[in-house]
N, C-alpha and C positions, 0 to 999 in steps of 0.2 A: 504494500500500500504506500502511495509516496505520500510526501509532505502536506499536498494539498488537500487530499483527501483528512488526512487526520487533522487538518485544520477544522475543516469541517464537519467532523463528528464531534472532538473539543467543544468547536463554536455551539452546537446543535444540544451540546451535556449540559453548558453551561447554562444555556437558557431555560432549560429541562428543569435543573437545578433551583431557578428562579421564581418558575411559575409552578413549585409543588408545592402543595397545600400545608398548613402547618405543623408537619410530621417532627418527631424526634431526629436529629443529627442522620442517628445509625439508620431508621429509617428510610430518610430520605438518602443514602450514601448506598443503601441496599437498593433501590430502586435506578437511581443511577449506574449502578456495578448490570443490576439487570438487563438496562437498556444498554450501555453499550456493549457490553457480549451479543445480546441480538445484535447489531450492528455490524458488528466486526465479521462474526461470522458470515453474516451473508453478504459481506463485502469479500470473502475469501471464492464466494463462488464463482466459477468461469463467468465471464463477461457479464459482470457485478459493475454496477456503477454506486458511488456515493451518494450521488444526489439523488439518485430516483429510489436506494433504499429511505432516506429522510423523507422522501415525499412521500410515500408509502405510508410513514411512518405521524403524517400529518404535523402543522406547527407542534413547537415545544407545549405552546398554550393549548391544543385540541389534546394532544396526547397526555398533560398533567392531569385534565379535567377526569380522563376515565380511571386517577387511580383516588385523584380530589374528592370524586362522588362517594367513596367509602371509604375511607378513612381508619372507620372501626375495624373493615374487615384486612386490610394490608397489618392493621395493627396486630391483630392477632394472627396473620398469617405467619410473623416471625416469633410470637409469644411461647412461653412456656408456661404461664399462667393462667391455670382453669378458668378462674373466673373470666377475665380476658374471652377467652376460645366462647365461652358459653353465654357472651354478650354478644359477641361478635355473631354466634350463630342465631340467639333470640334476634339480632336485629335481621337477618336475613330471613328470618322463619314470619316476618311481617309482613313477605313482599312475594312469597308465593309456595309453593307444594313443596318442592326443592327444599327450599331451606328451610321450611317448617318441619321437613322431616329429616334434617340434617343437625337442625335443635333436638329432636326426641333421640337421635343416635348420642348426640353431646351430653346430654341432660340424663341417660341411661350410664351410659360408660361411668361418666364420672359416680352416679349414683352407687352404681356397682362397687367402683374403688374404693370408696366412702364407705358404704354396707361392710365391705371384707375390713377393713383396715381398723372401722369401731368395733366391729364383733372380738379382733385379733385382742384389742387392749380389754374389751369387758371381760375374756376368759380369765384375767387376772383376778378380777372379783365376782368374779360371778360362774368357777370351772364348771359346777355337774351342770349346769344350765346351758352351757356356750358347746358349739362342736359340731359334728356330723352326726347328725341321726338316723342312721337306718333301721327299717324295718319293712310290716305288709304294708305296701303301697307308699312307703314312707323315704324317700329322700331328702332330708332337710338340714342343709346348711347355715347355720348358723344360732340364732338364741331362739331357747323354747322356756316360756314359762311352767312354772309346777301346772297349770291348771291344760296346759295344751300334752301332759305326757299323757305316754300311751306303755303301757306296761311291755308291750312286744314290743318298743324300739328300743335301742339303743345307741349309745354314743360309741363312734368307733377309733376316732381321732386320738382323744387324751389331747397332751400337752403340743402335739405334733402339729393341732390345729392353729396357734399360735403364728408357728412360721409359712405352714401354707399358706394361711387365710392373707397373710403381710403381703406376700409373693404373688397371690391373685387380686389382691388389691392392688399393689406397683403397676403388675402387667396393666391392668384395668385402666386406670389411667394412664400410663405411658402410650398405650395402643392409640385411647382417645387423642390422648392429645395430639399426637404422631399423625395420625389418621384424618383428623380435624384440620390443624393444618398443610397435610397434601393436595387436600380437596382445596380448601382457600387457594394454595399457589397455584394449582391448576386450574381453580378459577381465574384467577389475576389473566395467566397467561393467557386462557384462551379468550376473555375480554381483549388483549391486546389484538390477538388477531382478529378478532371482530373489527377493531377499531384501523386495523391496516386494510380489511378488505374495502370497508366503508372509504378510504381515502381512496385506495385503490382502483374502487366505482366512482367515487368521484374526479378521479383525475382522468381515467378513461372518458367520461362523458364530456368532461369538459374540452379533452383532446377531438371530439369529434363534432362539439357546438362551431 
């Protein structure tokens, strides 16, 4: 790529830079590292031009606007923070099927992790109650009052229930959240090519007005 060209990806970052909405540093520094790898790369391809990847690519200002409309949801695309993930999907779950059912996967997962991980510390005060209980018709994880026993089940775990229940609580949320945000950045992205074909139709039509 010669000198000219990366002038004008620089010039095309920097404006990018300018017109993002009011993200955190790392945020917006993450979203630029984004854009220009798109860039680059398909400036590597045979008879690639610069300019006409940017116009693709629509102004700095068209292009900030589709990451500016969500804000919450870029936020927690990099998050590690449930609650984060589980805002970011109640706001999506306002706006149509998709995300309302992307809220009840978020909203379960974590509930899960949460279930394991407080049963794990109540076995501490509460052992013959807390456990695996098998029996007829009976698999039941986690706490049973005196008044729910049943004389044919039993507890089969003991103290062992402690570190499983910790370890399927971890997974439980690490999956969520993992998981949570893949779909976000694979959102992001394929917003972006939504947003290149629209320039893309627009620059075509306009090339034949």
């Amino acid at each position: 790529m010669n000198q000219a060209a990366e002038l004008q990806i620089e010039t095309y970052l920097r404006s990018l830079r300018e017109c993002l909405p009011n993200l955190s540093v790392a945020e917006r520094e993450e979203i630029i590292r984004e854009i220009s790898v798109h860039i680059r790369e398909s400036a590597e391809e045979p008879r690639a031009n610069v300019a006409d990847i940017l116009a693709r690519l629509g102004s700095p200002q068209s292009l900030a606007s589709q990451y500016g409309h969500d804000p919450v949801i870029q936020r927690a695309s990099r998050s590690l923070s449930p609650l984060t993930i589980l805002l970011a999907t109640l706001h999506l779950g306002r706006r149509g099927v998709e995300g309302f059912a992307l809220f009840l996967v978020a909203f379960i997962g974590y509930a899960m992790g949460a279930a394991f991980i407080i049963t794990a510390l109540l076995k501490s005060f509460f052992p013959a109650e807390t456990g695996l209980w098998v029996g007829p018709h009976t698999f039941d994880f986690g706490f049973n009052t005196p008044a729910s026993f049943n004389p044919l089940n039993h507890e089969v775990l003991g103290w062992w229930y402690v570190p499983i229940a910790l370890a399927l609580g971890g997974f439980s949320l690490w999956i969520t959240t993992y998981g949570i945000r893949w779909f976000l950045q694979r959102r992001s992205v394929r917003r972006l090519g939504e947003a290149q074909q629209v320039a893309a139709a627009s620059s075509l039509v306009a090339g034949l007005s």
